[in-house]
N, C-alpha and C positions, 0 to 999 in steps of 0.2 A: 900691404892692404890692411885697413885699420877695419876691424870688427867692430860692429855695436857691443856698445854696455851692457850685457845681461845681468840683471840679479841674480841671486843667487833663488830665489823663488820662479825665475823663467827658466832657470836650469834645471832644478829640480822635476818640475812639472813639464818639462820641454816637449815630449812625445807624448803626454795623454792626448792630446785632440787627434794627434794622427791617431793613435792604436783604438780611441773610442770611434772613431769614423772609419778604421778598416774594419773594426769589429762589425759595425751595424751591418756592414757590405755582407757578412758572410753570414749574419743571422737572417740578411735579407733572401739566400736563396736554398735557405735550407727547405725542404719540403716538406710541409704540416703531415700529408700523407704517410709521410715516414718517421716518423717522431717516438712510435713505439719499436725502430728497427734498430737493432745492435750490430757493430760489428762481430763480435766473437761475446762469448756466454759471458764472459769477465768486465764488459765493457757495459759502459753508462749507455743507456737507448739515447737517440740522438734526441729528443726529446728534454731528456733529464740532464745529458750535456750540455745543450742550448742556455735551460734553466739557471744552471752554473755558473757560463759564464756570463750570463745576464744578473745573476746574483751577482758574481764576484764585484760588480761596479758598483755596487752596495757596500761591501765589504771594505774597498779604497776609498768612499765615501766617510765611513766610521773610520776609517783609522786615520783620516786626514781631523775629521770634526772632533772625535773625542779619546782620551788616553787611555781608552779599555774600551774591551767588549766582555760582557758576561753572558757567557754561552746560558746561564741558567734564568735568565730575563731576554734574551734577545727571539724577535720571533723568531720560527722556524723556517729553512729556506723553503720556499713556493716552485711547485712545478708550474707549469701554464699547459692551455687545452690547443691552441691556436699560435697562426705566425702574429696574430692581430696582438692576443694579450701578449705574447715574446717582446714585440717591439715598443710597445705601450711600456713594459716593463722595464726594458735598457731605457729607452729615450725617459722617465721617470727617475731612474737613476743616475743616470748622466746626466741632467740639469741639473741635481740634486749636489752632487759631485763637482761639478763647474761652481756652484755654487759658493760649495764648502772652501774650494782650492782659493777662489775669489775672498772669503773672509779668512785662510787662514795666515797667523801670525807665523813668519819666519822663525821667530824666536820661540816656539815651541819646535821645531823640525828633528832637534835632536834628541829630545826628551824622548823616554822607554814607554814603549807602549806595553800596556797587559790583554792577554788571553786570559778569564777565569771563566769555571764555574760555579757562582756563588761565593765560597770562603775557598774553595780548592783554587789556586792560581797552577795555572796553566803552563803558561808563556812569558816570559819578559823578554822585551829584543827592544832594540834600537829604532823608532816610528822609521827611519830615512829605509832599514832594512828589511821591514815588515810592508812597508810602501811597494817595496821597490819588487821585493821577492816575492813575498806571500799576493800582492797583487797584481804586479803589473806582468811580471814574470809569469805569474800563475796565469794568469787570462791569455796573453799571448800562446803557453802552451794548450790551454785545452782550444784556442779559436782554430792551433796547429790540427789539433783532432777534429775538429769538424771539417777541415780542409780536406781531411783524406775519406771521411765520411762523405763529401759532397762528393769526391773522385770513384771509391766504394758504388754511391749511388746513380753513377754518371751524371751528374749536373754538373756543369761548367762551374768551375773553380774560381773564383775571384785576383785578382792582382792583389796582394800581399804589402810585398816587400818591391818584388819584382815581378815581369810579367808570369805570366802559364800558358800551359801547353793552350788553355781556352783563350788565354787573352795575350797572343803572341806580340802586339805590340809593345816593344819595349820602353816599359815605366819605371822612373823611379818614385813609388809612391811615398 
């Protein structure tokens, strides 16, 4: 069986649209009611985890468009009040994001991206590993954390990967 051609830019980029569209699924049934509830004392309010990883699509955003971030210019991450402003915020970031992936050149992919502060440098890593870990990594785990927050809270669970106990028909999404 002969496969399509993929670039090396549709492999790269292969599962953002899925992971940004199961993401919205689970920011979609978090409950605004509960947004100041934590699980244990240590733990981000569901609220401020939300925020996060609705930030974070901001985050894959910069480090797709440009070869640095400087913590000491960049603005500060934003909580939200509401599911209204939560979803305004992803869907803003995620066009934004779609955007960036659409203009960006292959031929930057491998270049070192920087983390500073000002003059203090931070970080240097590899954009493909900063991409891959620092964002796409990182959002799939904390969206894990809201999964078990929504479980925590008894609202039905989303389909994932695969189905759930809430959504016993079996998907592979």
């Amino acid at each position: 069986m002969d496969l399509p051609s993929q670039s090396a830019k549709d492999v790269a980029f292969a599962d953002l649209e899925r992971e940004l569209a199961v993401t919205r699924t689970v920011l979609e049934r978090l409950p605004e009611e509960h947004y100041g509830w934590k699980a244990h004392e240590k733990s981000m309010s569901l609220g401020d985890l939300a925020s996060h990883v609705a930030n974070l699509v901001e985050w894959m955003r910069v480090t797709i468009a440009q070869d640095e971030l400087d913590a000491a210019t960049a603005p500060p991450p934003k909580g939200v009040k509401d599911k209204a402003e939560l979803l305004a915020r992803f869907d803003g970031y995620a066009a934004a994001l779609r955007l960036a992936v659409a203009r960006f050149d292959m031929a930057d992919y491998g270049r070192e991206w920087t983390m500073r502060r000002g003059e203090q440098v931070m970080v240097v890593r590899p954009r493909p590993l900063v991409y891959r870990v620092w964002c796409i990594n990182h959002l799939i785990h904390h969206r894990g954390q809201l999964c078990v927050y929504l479980r925590l809270l008894n609202v039905p669970v989303p389909t994932v990967y695969f189905n759930t106990a809430d959504d016993p028909t079996w998907v592979f999404a």
